[in-house]
C-alpha positions, 0 to 999 in steps of 0.5 A, a space after each residue: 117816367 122814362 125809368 128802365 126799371 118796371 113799375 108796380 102797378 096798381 093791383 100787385 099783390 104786394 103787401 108791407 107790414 108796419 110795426 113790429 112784424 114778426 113779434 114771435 120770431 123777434 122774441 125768440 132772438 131777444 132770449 138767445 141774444 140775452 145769453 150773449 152779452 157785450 162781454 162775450 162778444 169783446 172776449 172773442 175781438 181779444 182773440 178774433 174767435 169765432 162765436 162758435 156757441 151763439 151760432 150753435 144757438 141760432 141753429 137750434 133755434 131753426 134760424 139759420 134753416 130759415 130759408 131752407 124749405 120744409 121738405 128740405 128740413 128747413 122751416 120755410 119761411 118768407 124773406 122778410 122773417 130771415 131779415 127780422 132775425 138778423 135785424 133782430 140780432 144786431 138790434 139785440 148788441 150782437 152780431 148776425 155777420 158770422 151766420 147771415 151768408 148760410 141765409 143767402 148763399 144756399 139760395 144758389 143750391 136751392 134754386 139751381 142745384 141738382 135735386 141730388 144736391 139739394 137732397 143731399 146738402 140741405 137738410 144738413 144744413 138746416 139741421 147744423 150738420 153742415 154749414 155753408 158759410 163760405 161764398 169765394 167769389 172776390 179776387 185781389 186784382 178783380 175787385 167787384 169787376 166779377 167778370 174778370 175773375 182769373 180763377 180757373 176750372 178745366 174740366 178733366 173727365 169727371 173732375 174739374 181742376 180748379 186753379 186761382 186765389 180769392 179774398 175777402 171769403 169770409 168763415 171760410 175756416 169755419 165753414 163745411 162748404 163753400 160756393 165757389 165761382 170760377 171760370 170754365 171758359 177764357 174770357 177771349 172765348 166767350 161773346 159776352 163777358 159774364 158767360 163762362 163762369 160757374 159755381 161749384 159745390 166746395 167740400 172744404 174738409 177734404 179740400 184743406 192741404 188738397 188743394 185749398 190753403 186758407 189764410 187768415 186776415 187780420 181787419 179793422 174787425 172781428 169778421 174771420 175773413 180769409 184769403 183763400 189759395 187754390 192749387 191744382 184743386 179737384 172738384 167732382 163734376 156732380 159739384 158743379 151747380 146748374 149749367 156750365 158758364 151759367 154761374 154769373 147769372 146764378 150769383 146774381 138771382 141771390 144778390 138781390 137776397 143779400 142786399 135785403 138781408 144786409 140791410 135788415 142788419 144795418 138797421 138792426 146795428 143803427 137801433 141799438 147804436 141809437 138806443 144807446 145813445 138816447 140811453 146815455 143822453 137821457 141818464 148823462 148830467 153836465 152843467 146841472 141837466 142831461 145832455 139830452 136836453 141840449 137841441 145839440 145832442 137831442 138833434 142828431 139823434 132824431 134826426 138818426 131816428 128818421 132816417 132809420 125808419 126810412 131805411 127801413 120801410 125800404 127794407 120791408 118793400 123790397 123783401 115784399 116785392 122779392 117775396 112776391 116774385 116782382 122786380 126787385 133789383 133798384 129796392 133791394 139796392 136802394 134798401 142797401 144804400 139808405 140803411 148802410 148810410 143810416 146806420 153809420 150816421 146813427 153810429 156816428 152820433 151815438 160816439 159822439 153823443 158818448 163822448 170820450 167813453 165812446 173809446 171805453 170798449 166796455 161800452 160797445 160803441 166803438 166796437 159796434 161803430 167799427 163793425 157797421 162802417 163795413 157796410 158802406 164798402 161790402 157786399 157792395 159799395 155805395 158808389 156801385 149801388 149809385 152806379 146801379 141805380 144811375 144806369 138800370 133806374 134812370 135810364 144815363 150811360 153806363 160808367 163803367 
């Protein structure tokens, strides 16, 4: 084969579990989930509130620490656990979004951050001091061209005085801390376009009315994102994580996270969309029979079965391969890109198999319907994915 991407060769130590992996860790989540039925989560779109307690249940339970060393307070365990918890999460009708970004965006810390930063951030976190859950990254005019990102630090002495606005940065107002990327260098004075870009460490208690406004924006969700306006905002220089125009390439090492751990939520959501509708269909009788039994309904439904369980067993391989040091990149994308489709199609077919009280929001379809249609447009969307894949896998021209 002509692909970019390295193969795996025959003897790579790279393992993937089949069947319930995990099942201590599953168990766990199913409990603290039970406490927090369909009512909870409907009272807080009514308000679009922030599940203050169920997080503060995760953090008890060590599941936000996940990732986190155990010499930095965390529990250390492998990617794949923190996939199988948020899977878990989604699969169990809440929802794991207002927590997952802890998971992945302290990788960035972990694996290029000072041993001073690292000391002094991660035990808070992994123990619910401090909560990293804000990452501000995309811009109104930028979009997914990173690069070009117009928010600007300039170093002065021992401070930097960052300038520029973000969008989309999700819990950003329930949040200590925030990553935040920014350009040191101008774009016309850099030799390639992802140089000059760094990440800082946010401190988001001091930087509110200091230079951070952060705005609330009403979506289609219940996903607390903002926009964030950031005006002559002075960052300590021991923030800056890593090297200096080096960040680019730092968000990127945790990409490749993300993507698995959002996948795992997808397939988490597509279980318990699909659950319901086999429920539904197994129990609903019209004309004299369930509706289950209509090839009609029974279809779409297995066929959303199959199509999840593809999604993933790509999941699994690509956490195998990141865990195991391998390329990863194309599984972790592909990963994304199957359980993102799976999920909406399972999502669709539930609604459908529902019928008109697909609409009753005392259900949970339409709600968890809305929430997975996100993820065919972030972190990433399809058509980056395929870009991606095209270009890195393939081997064609690159389109953009």
């Amino acid at each position: 084969m002509n692909y970019h991407e390295p193969a795996i060769e025959a003897d790579a130590e790279v393992s993937v579990a089949l069947g319930e992996d995990f099942p201590e860790l599953r168990a766990t989540v199913r409990k603290i989930c039970a406490k927090f039925p369909g009512e909870y989560w409907r009272a807080l779109e009514d308000r679009s509130g922030y599940p203050t307690e169920f997080v503060e249940a995760l953090t008890g339970a060590g599941f936000l620490g996940a990732l986190i060393p155990e010499e930095y307070g965390g529990s250390g365990l492998p990617l794949r656990a923190a996939a199988v918890i948020l899977e878990e999460i989604n699969a169990n009708g809440c929802t794991a979004s207002p927590a997952h970004a802890q998971m992945y965006i302290m990788g960035t810390l972990l694996r290029h951050g000072s041993e001073t930063q690292k000391r002094t951030y991660l035990p808070d976190i992994a123990q619910g001091k401090l909560r990293l859950q804000a990452f501000g990254v995309t811009e109104p005019n930028t979009g997914s061209d990173t690069t070009q990102l117009k928010t600007r630090a300039e170093r002065q002495g021992d401070v930097y005085v960052v300038n520029g606005q973000k969008i989309w940065t999700s819990r950003a107002l329930h949040s200590d801390l925030m990553l935040l990327l920014a350009r040191t260098t101008p774009l016309d004075q850099v030799k390639k376009r992802t140089d000059g870009l760094s990440v800082f460490v946010v401190d988001l208690r001091a930087a509110k009315g200091n230079g951070i406004e952060i705005r609330p924006i009403k979506a289609m969700i219940n996903h607390n994102t903002t926009e964030v306006f950031i005006e002559n905002l002075r960052v300590p220089a021991e923030n800056l994580i890593g090297e200096e125009g080096q960040g680019f390439r730092y968000i990127l090492d945790g990409m490749n996270a993300e993507r698995i751990l959002v996948a795992s939520e997808c397939v988490g959501d597509g279980r318990w969309l699909l659950n319901k509708g086999v429920a539904y269909a197994s129990e609903r009788s019209v004309f004299g029979r369930p509706i289950g039994q209509n090839q009609g309904v029974q279809f779409p439904l297995a066929r959303a079965y199959a199509e999840l369980e593809a999604a993933d067993m790509m999941c699994r391989r690509a956490a195998a391969l990141f865990q195991a040091g391998r390329p990863c990149g194309s599984d972790a994308n592909i990963a994304k890109l199957l359980a993102s489709e799976a999920t909406w199609k399972a999502a669709d077919t539930a609604f459908q198999t529902h019928g008109g009280f697909a609409f009753a929001q005392e259900y949970d379809v339409e709600r968890k319907w809305r929430e997975v249609r996100l993820y065919q447009t972030a972190p990433i969307s399809t058509n980056m994915v395929l870009a991606y894949v095209a270009q890195h896998v393939l081997g064609l021209p690159r389109s953009y």
